[in-house]
Short mmCIF file of the C-alpha atoms (twelve columns), coordinates in Angstrom:
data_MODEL
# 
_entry.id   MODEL 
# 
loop_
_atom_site.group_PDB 
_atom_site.id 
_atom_site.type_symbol 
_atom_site.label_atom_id 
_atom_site.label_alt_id 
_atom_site.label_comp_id 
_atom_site.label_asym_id 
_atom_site.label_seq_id 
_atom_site.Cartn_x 
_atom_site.Cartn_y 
_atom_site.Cartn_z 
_atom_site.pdbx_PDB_model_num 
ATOM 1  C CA . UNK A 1  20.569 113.091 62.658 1 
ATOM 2  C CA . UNK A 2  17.763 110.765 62.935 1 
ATOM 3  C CA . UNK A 3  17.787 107.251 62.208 1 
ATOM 4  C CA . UNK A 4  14.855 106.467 59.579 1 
ATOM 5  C CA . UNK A 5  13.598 103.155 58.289 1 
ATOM 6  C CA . UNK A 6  13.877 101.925 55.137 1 
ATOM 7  C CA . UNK A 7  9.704  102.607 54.801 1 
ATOM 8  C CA . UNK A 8  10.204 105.913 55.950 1 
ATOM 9  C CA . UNK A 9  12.916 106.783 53.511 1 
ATOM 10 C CA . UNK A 10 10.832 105.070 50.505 1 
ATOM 11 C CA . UNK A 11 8.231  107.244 51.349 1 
ATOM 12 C CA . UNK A 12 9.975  110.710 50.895 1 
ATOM 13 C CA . UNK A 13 11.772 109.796 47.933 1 
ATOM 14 C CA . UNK A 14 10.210 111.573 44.809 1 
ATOM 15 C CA . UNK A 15 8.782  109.060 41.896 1 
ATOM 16 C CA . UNK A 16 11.417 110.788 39.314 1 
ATOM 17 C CA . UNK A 17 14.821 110.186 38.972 1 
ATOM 18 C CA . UNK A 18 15.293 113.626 37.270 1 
ATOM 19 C CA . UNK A 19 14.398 114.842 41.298 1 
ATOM 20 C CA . UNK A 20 16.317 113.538 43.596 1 
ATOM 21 C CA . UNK A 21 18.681 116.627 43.573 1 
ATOM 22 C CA . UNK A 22 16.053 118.922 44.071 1 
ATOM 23 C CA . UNK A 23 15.238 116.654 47.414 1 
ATOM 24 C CA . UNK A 24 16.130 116.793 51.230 1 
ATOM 25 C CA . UNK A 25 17.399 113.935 52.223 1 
ATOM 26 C CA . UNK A 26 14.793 111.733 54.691 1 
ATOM 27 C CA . UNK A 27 17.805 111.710 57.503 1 
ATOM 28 C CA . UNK A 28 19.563 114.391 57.938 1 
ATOM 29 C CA . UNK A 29 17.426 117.132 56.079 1 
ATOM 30 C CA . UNK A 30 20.401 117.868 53.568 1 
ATOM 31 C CA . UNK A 31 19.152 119.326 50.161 1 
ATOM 32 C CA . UNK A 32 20.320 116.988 47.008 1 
ATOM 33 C CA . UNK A 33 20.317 113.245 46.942 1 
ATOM 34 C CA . UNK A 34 22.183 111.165 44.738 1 
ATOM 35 C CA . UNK A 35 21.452 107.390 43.104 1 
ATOM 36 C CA . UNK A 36 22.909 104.293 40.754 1 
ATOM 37 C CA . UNK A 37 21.062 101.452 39.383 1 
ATOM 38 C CA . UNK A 38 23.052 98.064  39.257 1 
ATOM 39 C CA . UNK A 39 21.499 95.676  36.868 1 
ATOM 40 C CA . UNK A 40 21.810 92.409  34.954 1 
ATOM 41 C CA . UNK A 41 22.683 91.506  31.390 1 
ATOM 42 C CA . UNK A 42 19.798 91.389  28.952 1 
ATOM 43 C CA . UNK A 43 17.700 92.541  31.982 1 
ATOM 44 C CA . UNK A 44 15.567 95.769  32.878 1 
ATOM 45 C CA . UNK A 45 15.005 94.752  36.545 1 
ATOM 46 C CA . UNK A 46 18.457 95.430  38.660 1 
ATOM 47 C CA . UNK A 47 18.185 97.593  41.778 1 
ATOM 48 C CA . UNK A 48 19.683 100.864 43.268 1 
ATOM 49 C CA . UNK A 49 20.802 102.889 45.841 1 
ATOM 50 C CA . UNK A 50 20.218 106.112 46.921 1 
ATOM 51 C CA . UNK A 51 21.980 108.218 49.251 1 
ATOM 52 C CA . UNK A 52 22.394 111.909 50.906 1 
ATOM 53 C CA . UNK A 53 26.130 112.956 50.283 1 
ATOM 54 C CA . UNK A 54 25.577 115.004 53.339 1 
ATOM 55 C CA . UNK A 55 25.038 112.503 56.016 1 
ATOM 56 C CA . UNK A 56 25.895 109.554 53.235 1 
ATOM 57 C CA . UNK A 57 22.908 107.716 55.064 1 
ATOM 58 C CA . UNK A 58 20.650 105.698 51.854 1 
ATOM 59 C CA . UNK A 59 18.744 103.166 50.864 1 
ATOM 60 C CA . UNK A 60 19.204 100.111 48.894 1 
ATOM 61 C CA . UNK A 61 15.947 98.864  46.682 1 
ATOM 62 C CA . UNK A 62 15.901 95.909  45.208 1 
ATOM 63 C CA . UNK A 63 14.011 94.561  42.027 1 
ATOM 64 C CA . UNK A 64 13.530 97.609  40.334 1 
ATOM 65 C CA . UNK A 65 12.854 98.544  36.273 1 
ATOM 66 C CA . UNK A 66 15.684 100.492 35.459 1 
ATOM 67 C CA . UNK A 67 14.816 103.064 32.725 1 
ATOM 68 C CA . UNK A 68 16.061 103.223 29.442 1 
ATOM 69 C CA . UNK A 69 17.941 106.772 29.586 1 
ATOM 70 C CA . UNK A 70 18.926 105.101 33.084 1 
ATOM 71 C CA . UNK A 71 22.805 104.495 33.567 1 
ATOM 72 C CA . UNK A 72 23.596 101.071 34.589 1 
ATOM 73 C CA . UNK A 73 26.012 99.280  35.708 1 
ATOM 74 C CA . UNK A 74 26.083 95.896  34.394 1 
ATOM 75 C CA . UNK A 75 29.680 94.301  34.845 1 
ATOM 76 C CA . UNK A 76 30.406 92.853  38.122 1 
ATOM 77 C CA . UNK A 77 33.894 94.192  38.359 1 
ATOM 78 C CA . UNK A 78 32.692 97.646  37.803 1 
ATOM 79 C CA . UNK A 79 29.469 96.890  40.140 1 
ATOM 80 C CA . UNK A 80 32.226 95.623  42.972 1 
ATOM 81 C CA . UNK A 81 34.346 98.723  42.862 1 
ATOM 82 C CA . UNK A 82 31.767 101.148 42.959 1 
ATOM 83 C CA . UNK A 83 30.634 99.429  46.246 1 
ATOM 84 C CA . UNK A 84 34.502 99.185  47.598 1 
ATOM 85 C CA . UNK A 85 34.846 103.587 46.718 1 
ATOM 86 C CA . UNK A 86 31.332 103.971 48.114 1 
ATOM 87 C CA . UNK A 87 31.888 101.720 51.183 1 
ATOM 88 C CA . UNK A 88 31.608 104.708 53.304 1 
ATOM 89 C CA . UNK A 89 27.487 105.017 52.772 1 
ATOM 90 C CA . UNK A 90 25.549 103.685 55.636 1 
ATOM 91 C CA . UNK A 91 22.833 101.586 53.926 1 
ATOM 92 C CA . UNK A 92 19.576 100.477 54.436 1 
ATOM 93 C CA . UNK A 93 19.159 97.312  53.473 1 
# 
């Protein structure tokens, strides 16, 4: 598996949500990525990760819009234990 940067994994990933699963992943080649935007109350700028659940190699990006149709999660609580079940993923930060 190769180790890519976080500019070499933003430039692979597909503009469209709605594509990700239809995408290799940037590290390891594995088809299907998956992704979960994290945002703020009264806010549509949060951020999100995305990651291969291959490899589970991703990328974190910070200050992005989150969409509308977008699901968010908002509460901290629920924002913490997503990390703690997902603490597996090897990030880039």
């Amino acid at each position: 598996m190769n180790n890519k940067t976080y500019f070499e994994w933003i430039k692979k990933l597909p503009q469209n949500d709605s594509l990700y699963l239809s995408s290799n992943c940037p590290a390891c080649g594995s088809k299907g990525l998956s992704y979960q935007y994290f945002g703020f109350e009264g806010s549509d700028i949060g951020w999100k990760i995305i990651w291969c659940n291959s490899c589970y190699s991703g990328v974190k990006i910070s200050r992005t819009k989150i969409p509308d149709e977008a699901n968010s999660i908002i509460d901290d609580k629920e924002q913490e234990l997503f990390l703690k079940t997902h603490a597996y993923l090897k990030l880039i930060l």
